[in-house]
Structure formats: structure tokens, C-alpha cells
C-alpha positions in Angstrom: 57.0 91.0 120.4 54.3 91.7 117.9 51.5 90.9 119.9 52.8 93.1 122.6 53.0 96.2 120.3 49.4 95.7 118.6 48.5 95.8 122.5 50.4 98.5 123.2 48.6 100.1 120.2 45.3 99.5 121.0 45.7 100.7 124.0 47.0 104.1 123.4 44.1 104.1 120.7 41.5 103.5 123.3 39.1 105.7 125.1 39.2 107.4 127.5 42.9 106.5 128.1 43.5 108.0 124.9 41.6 111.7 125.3 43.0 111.7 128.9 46.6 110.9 128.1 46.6 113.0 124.9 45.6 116.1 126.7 47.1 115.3 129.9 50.7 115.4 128.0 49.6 118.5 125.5 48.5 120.2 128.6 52.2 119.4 130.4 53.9 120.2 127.7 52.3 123.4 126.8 53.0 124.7 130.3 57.2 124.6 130.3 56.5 125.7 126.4 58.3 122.3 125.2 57.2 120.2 122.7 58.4 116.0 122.7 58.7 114.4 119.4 58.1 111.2 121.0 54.6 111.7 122.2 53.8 113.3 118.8 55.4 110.0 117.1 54.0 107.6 119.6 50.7 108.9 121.0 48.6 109.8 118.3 45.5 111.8 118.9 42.2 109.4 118.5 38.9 111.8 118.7 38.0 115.7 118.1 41.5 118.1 117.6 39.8 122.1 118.1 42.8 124.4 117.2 42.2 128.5 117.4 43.0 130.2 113.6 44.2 133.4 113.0 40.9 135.0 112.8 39.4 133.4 115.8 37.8 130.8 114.4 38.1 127.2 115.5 39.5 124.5 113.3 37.6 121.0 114.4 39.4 117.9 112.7 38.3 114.4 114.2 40.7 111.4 113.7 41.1 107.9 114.9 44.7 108.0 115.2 45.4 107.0 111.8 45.9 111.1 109.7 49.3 112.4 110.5 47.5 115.8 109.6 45.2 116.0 112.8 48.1 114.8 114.9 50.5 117.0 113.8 47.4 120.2 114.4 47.2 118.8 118.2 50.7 118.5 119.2 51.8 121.8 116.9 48.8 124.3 116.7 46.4 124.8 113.9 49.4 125.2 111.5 51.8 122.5 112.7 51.5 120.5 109.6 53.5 122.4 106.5 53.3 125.7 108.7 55.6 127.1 106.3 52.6 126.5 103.7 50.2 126.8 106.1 50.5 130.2 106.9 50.6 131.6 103.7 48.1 129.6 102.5 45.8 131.2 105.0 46.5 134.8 103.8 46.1 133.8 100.5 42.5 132.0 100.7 41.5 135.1 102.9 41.8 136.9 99.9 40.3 134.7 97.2 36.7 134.0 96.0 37.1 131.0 94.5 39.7 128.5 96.1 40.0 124.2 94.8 41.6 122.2 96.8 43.3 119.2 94.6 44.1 116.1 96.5 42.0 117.0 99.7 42.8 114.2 101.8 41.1 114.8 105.3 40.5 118.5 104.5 43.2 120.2 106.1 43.5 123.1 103.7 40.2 123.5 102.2 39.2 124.0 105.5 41.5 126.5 106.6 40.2 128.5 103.2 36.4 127.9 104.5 37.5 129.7 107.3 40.1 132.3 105.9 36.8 133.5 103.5 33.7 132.9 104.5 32.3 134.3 101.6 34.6 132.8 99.5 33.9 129.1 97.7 36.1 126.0 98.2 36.3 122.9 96.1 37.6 119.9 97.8 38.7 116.6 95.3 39.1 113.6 96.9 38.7 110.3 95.0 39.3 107.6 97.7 36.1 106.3 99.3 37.1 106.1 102.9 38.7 109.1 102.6 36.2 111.4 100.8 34.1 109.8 103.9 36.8 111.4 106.3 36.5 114.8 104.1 32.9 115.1 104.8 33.0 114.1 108.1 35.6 117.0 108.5 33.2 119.2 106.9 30.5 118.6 108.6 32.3 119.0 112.3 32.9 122.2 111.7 29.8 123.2 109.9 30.7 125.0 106.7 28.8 125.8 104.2 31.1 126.9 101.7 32.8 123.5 100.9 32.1 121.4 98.3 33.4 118.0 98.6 33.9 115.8 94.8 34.7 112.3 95.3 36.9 112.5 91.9 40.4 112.2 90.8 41.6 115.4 89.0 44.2 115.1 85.7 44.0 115.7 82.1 41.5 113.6 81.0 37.9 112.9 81.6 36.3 109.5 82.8 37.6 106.6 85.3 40.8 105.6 86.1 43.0 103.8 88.3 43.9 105.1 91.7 47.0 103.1 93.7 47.2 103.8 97.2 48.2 101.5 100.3 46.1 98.2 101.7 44.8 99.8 104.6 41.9 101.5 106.4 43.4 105.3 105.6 46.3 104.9 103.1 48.6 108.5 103.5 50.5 107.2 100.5 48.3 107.4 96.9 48.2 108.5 93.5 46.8 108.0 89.8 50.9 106.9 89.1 52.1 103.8 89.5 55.5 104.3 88.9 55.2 107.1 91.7 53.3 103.9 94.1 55.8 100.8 93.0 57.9 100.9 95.7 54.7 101.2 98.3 54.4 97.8 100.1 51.1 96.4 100.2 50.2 98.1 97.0 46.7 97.9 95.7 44.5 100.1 93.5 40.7 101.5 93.2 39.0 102.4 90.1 38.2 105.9 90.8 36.2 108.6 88.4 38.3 111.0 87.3 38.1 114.8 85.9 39.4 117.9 84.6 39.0 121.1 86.4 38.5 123.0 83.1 35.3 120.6 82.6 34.4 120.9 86.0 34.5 124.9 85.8 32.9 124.8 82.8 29.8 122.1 84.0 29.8 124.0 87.6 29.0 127.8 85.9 32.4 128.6 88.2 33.6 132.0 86.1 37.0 132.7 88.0 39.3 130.8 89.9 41.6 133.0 92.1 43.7 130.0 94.2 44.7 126.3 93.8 46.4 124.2 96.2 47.8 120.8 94.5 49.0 117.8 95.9 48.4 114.2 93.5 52.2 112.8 94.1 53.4 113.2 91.1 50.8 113.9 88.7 50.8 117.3 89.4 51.5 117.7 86.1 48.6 116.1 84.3 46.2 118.4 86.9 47.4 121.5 85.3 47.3 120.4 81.6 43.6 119.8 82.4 43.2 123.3 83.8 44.7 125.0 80.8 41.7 127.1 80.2 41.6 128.6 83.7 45.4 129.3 84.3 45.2 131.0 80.3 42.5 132.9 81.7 42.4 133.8 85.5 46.4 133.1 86.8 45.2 131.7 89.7 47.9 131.3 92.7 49.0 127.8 93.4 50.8 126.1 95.9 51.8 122.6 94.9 53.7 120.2 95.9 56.9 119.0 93.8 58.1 115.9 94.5 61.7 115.3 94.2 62.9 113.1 91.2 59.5 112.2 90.0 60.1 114.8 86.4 57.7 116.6 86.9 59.7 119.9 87.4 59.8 120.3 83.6 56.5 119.9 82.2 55.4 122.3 84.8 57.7 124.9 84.1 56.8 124.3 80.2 53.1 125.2 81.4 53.6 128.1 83.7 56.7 129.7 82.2 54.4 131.3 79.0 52.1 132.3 81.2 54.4 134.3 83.4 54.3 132.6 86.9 57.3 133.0 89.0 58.2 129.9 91.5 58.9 130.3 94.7 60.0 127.4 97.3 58.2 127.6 100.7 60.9 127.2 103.5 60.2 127.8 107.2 62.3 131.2 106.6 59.6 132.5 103.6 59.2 132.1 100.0 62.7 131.7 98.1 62.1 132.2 94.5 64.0 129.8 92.6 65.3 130.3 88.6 64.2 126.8 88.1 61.5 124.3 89.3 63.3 121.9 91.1 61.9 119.0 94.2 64.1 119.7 97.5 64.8 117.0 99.7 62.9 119.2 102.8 60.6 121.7 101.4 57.9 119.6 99.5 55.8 122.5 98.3 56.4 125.4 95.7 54.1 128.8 95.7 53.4 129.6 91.3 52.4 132.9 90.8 52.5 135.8 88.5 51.9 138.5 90.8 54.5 140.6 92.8 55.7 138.7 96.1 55.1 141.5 98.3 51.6 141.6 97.0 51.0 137.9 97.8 52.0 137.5 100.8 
């Protein structure tokens, strides 16, 4: 049975079966305006994804069937993965100078603010070799100029530390916390340098920082301590991701609250602002801001 479904697998991954079927299906499905969660689950894009933005531009993304990000953007459109952050996130990065993207993973967001502002500035982090690699790769595909890719972990210290993450070729599941990564089979870890945005900044001449998106499972936290600085002086906008019942919901409210950010959760239905930080079992991501709602989105 195994050896039939590694079979099955390279197969679907293989070329040309895999460009043909891929596109064959989209191209069905897109003409009765139905989508099938099987195909998406089961026949994973391997190759270039192209996806039309808002503003006209093309978002490239170029997988081998292992990021759920590109698969969910060819199935779903350029914002089928989060789309109920993806959207907003878009407006927002059209409208900021200055945008870092924390946990970059294949570049699905810093790439959609290279594109929302071309005259704007992103900063990509992505510690994991093979990933950064993936990053680049991204990057480069869609020729953007305004992205700056760090292979470095982000928290509240400066130097080296340990980064857990999943035994295989692109782990979707990683962090600086291993109580966060204990349950992960196959668990292993990568020394990985590691920084603070307010050094970064400083290092980097980088005067204002208008947007932040931040996703670190669980250490969310520890990226924001090390950023005290900028949020003190710029309140940038952030969308992060909460995690439920990983406590982290307090020490971020400790660090916003003073500063007068409101938190709002991002549902498919629009930003709900909440009294309290707290992780939902659906929505994954929060929007922390201290400007007026209407004016942000």
C-alpha cells in the first residue's frame, strides 16, 4: 500500500503529467465556476503558479508540490491563501513605504507588498536555508527589486539560536520554540542567526517603518519586544498571527496596549475588533493598529 501511494505521488509530481493535469482540471473547473477540494488536496501544483493582482500585476510563485501557499494561489486566485488577510494586506502595503515581512516562508506576502508599492521597500526574514533558497528563488521569478531577502531569525535578542522545524525537504511547520514544535513528529532543529528588528533598523539606516506582517508560531511575542524602539516610535500596522493556546495573547497585549493599538480579528466577513487578544480556533491572524478602522482599510 505504501509503495503504491509514493507511486501515485510521483506521479502526479511529474512532468508534464503534472502541468497538463494541473491546468487541465483548473481550466474545467474554472469554466462551470466550481472549485473541488479534492484536486486542491490531492493534485498539488509542481512548477510556475502566474496569478493576476489587483493592480494588474502578475504574482509568479514556482513550487515543486511541496508549499501549500502556491497551491492554494493556483486552485484559489492570487489571494486564496488567508484571503481574509490577504486582501487587506494588499491595501495596506499599497500604502506603506517601508513594509518587513517576519517569518517569510516562500514569500507570499512580501511579494504581494513588492507589488502593492513599487516604490515602497520590503524586508523579507527567513532563517531556514532551503527555504530562504525558495524566498530568493520567488524573488527573482518575478523580478523585484524592492525586496530584501535576510536569512535570519527575528526575536528579542541578538546572535544564534536554535530553530526546530520538521525532517524534511520544505518543513511548513517551524519555530525558535520548542515547546510550540514538541508535538511535531520528526522533529529536528538548525542553528540559525538570529536578530532584532530594532538592530536591524538601526544597522540598515531604515528611519520609519509603516507595516509589519508577523508569523514565528508562537514567538510572536519575543519579535515585538525586539522592535520596541520602532512600535515607540513609528506605530507601524501589523498583522500577526496568534496562535491559539500558545500565551502569547498577554505579553502582546502588555506591549501594544500603552501604545494605543486596537486589535482586530481578520474573519472572511472583515476585521472584528476584539476587547481582548485572544487565538480563535479559525481565524489565525489579528490586524494591531492605532489608527481609525475606516482609515486602514
Amino acid at each position: 500500500m505504501r509503495r503504491a501511494t509514493r507511486a501515485l505521488k510521483a506521479l502526479r509530481a511529474s512532468q508534464p503529467f503534472n502541468y497538463i493535469a494541473t491546468t487541465l482540471v483548473h481550466t474545467c473547473f474554472n469554466a462551470v465556476g466550481v472549485q473541488s477540494e479534492m484536486a486542491i488536496k490531492h493534485l498539488h501544483r509542481v512548477g510556475g503558479v502566474a496569478r493576476k493582482l489587483p493592480n494588474g500585476c502578475t504574482l509568479k510563485l514556482w513550487s515543486l508540490g511541496d508549499d501549500w501557499i502556491s497551491n492554494q494561489v493556483f486552485w484559489r486566485g492570487w489571494s486564496g491563501y488567508e484571503p481574509e488577510s490577504a486582501e487587506l494586506f494588499f491595501r495596506l502595503a499599497s500604502r506603506s513605504g517601508v513594509t518587513v515581512d517576519v517569518g517569510a516562508y516562500v514569500g507570499y506576502y512580501a511579494l504581494i507588498a513588492a507589488y502593492a508599492n513599487p516604490l515602497g521597500r520590503v524586508y523579507a526574514f527567513e532563517p531556514l536555508a532551503e527555504i530562504h533558497e525558495r524566498l530568493i528563488r520567488n524573488v527573482e521569478l518575478n523580478g523585484l527589486k524592492n525586496v530584501v531577502s535576510i536569512a535570519s531569525a527575528v526575536g528579542d535578542v541578538d546572535g544564534s539560536a536554535e530553530f526546530f522545524h520538521v525532517a524534511t525537504p520544505l518543513p511548513s511547520s517551524l519555530s525558535l520554540s520548542f515547546e510550540f514544535m514538541r508535538p511535531t513528529p520528526r522533529l529536528t532543529s538548525s542553528t540559525v542567526p538570529i536578530t532584532t528588528l530594532d538592530r536591524f533598523f538601526r544597522d540598515n539606516g531604515i528611519g520609519r517603518v509603516d507595516l509589519a506582517k508577523i508569523d514565528t508560531e508562537s514567538t510572536e511575542p519575543q519579535v515585538l519586544r525586539g522592535m520596541a524602539e520602532t512600535l515607540e516610535r513609528d506605530r507601524p500596522t501589523i498583522l500577526c498571527e496568534v496562535p491559539k493556546g500558545q500565551g502569547s495573547e498577554r505579553a502582546l497585549e502588555e506591549m501594544l496596549s500603552p501604545l494605543g493599538y486596537r486589535y482586530y480579528l481578520l474573519t472572511r466577513a472583515g476585521p472584528v475588533e476584539q476587547s481582548h487578544v485572544e487565538g480563535h480556533p479559525c481565524w489565525l491572524n489579528y490586524l494591531f493598529t492605532t489608527r481609525d478602522i475606516a482609515d486602514v482599510i
